[in-house]
C-alpha positions in Angstrom: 123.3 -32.5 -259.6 124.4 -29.7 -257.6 123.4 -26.5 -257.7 125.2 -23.2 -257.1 124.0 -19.6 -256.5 124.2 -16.8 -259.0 125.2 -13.4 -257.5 125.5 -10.0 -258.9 128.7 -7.9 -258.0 127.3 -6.6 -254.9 126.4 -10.8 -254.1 122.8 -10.4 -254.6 121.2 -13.4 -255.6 120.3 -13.7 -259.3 119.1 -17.4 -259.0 120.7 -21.0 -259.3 122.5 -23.0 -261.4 124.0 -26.6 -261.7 127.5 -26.3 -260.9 129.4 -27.9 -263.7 126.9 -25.8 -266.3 127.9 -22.2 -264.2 131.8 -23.0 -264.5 131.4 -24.1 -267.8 129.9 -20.7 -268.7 131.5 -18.5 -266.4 128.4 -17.3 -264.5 129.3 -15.2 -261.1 128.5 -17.4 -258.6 128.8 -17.5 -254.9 131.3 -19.6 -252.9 133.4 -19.6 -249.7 137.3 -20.4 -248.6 138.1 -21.2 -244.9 141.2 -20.5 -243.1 142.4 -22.5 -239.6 144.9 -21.5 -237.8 146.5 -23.5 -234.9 147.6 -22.1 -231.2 151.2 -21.4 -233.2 149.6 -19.5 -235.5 150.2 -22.0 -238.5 148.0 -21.8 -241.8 146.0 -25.6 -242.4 146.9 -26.1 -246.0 145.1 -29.1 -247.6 146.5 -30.4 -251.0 143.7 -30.9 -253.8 142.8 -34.8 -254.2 144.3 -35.6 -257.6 140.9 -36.7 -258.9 139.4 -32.8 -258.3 138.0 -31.4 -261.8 140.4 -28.7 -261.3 143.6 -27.6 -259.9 143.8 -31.4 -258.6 147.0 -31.8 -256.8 147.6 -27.9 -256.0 148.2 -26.6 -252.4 145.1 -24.6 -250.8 143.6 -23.4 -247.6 141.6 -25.7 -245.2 138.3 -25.6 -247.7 136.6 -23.9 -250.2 133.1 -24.7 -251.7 129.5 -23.3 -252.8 126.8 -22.8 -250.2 123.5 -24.6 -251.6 120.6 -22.3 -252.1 119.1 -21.5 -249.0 122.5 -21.9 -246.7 124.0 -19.4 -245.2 127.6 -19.2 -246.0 129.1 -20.1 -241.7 127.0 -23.3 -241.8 127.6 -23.8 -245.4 131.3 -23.7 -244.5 131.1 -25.6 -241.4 129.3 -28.2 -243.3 132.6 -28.7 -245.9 135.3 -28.4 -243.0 133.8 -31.3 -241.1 133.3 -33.5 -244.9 136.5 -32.5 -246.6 138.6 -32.2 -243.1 137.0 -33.9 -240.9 137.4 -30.3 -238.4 134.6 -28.6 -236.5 135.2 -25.1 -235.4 133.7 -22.0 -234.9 133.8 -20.0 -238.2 133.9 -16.4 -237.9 133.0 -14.5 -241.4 136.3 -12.3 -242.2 135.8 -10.7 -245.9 134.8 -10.8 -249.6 136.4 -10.7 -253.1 135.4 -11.7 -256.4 138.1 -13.3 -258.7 137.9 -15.0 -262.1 140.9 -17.9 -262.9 140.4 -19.8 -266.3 141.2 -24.0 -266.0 141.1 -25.2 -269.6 137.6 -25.2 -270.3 136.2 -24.5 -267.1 136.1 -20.9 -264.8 135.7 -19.6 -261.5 134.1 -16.7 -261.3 133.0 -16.2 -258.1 131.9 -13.9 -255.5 133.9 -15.7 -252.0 133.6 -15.4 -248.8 136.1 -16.0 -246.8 136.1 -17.6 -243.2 138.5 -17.8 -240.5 138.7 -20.4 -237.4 141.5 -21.4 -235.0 141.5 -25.4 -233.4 144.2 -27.6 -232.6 141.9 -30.6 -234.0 144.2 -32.9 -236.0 142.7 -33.3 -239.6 141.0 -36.4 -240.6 140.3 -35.4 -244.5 138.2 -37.4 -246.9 140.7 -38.5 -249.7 138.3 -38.4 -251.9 138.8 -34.7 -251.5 142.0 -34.2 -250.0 145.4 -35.6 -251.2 147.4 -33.9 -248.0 147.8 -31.7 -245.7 150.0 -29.7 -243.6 150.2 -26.7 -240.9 152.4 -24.3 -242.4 154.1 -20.9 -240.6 153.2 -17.4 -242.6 156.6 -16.8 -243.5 157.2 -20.2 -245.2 154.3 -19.8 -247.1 154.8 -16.4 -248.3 158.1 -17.8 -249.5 157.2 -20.8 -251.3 154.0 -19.0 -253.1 156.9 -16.9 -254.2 159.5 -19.5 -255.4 157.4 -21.8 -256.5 153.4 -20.2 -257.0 152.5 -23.4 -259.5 152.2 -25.5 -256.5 149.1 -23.4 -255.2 145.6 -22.5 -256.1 144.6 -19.6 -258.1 142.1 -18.4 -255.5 144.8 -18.7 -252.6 147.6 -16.8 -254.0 144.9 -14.1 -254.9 144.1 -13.7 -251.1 146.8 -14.9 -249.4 148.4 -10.9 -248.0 144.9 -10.2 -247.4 144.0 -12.9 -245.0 147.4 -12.9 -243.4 146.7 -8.9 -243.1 142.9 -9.8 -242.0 144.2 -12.3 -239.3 147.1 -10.1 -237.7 144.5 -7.5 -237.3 142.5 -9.5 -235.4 145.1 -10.8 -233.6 146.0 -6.9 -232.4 142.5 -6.7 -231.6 142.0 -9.3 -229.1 145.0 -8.4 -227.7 143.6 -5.0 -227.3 140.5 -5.5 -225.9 141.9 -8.8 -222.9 
C-alpha cells in the first residue's frame, strides 16, 4: 500500500496516509506535476493509460504523482519522469497551488508542486501508465483546452496560464542575464 503525505494549507506535514484511503476522504495531501518542454518550446503531454483509477484516457502534462514520506518533491519527481516516461532531466521547482476536483467517489485535494524541465529525450512511457503522448505548441493547446477542455485533466486546465506564464518568464530571464 502506498502512502501519501498530509499537509496543511501552508504544506506542513500533518502525517501519512494510504493513498486510496486520503482520496477516498478528501484529506489535503501533497503531490507534484512536471512540465518538459523541448528546444521548440513544445509542452510534453502524456495521455492517461485507460486503466488509471481516474481521469483514465484524459490529456495531461509529462507526470504528476505523490512524493513518499521522507522524499523531497525534485527527486520524488525525477523518480516518476524516468517510470512513467522513461525521461531524465534536470527538474527545477517552479510554484505551488492547492486545488480540489471531485471523480465520482474519489477527490484530489492536494497541495502541488509543480516542476519544470527542458530535454529533447524522446519518451519511452510505461503503458501501464501512459496511453500516449505528444509535444504540443502553447498556442494549440490553449486552443483545444478551450474547444474541447473534456479531453484534459482537471489539475492541468487549472494551471495551465500559470505555467505557460511561469515559463515565459523564465524564458525572459535567461535571456536577460546571457
Amino acid at each position: 500500500m502506498e502512502s501519501v503525505i498530509l499537509v496543511d494549507e501552508h504544506d506542513k506535514m500533518l502525517g501519512t496516509m494510504e493513498k486510496m484511503a486520503v482520496h477516498r476522504l478528501g484529506k489535503l495531501h501533497r503531490a507534484f506535476s512536471v512540465f518538459i518542454f523541448n528546444g521548440a518550446g513544445e509542452l510534453l503531454l502524456q495521455q492517461r493509460a485507460f486503466e488509471k483509477y481516474h481521469s483514465a484516457g484524459k490529456w495531461s502534462n509529462a507526470c504528476c504523482s505523490h512524493p513518499r514520506p521522507g522524499e523531497f518533491n525534485v527527486e520524488a519527481a525525477s523518480r516518476r519522469l524516468k517510470e512513467e516516461m522513461g525521461i531524465a532531466c534536470e527538474l527545477v521547482p517552479g510554484f505551488s497551488f492547492v486545488y480540489k476536483a471531485v471523480f465520482g467517489e474519489l477527490t484530489e485535494y492536494e497541495f502541488d508542486h509543480v516542476l519544470f524541465g527542458t530535454t529533447e529525450q524522446i519518451p519511452v512511457p510505461d503503458p501501464l501508465e501512459v496511453a500516449a503522448w505528444q509535444y504540443v505548441s502553447p498556442d494549440v493547446l490553449k486552443k483545444e483546452l478551450e474547444q474541447e477542455p473534456d479531453k484534459f485533466t482537471a489539475w492541468f486546465k487549472i494551471c495551465f496560464d500559470r505555467v505557460m506564464q511561469y515559463h515565459y518568464q523564465q524564458q525572459e530571464n535567461d535571456q536577460n542575464h546571457s
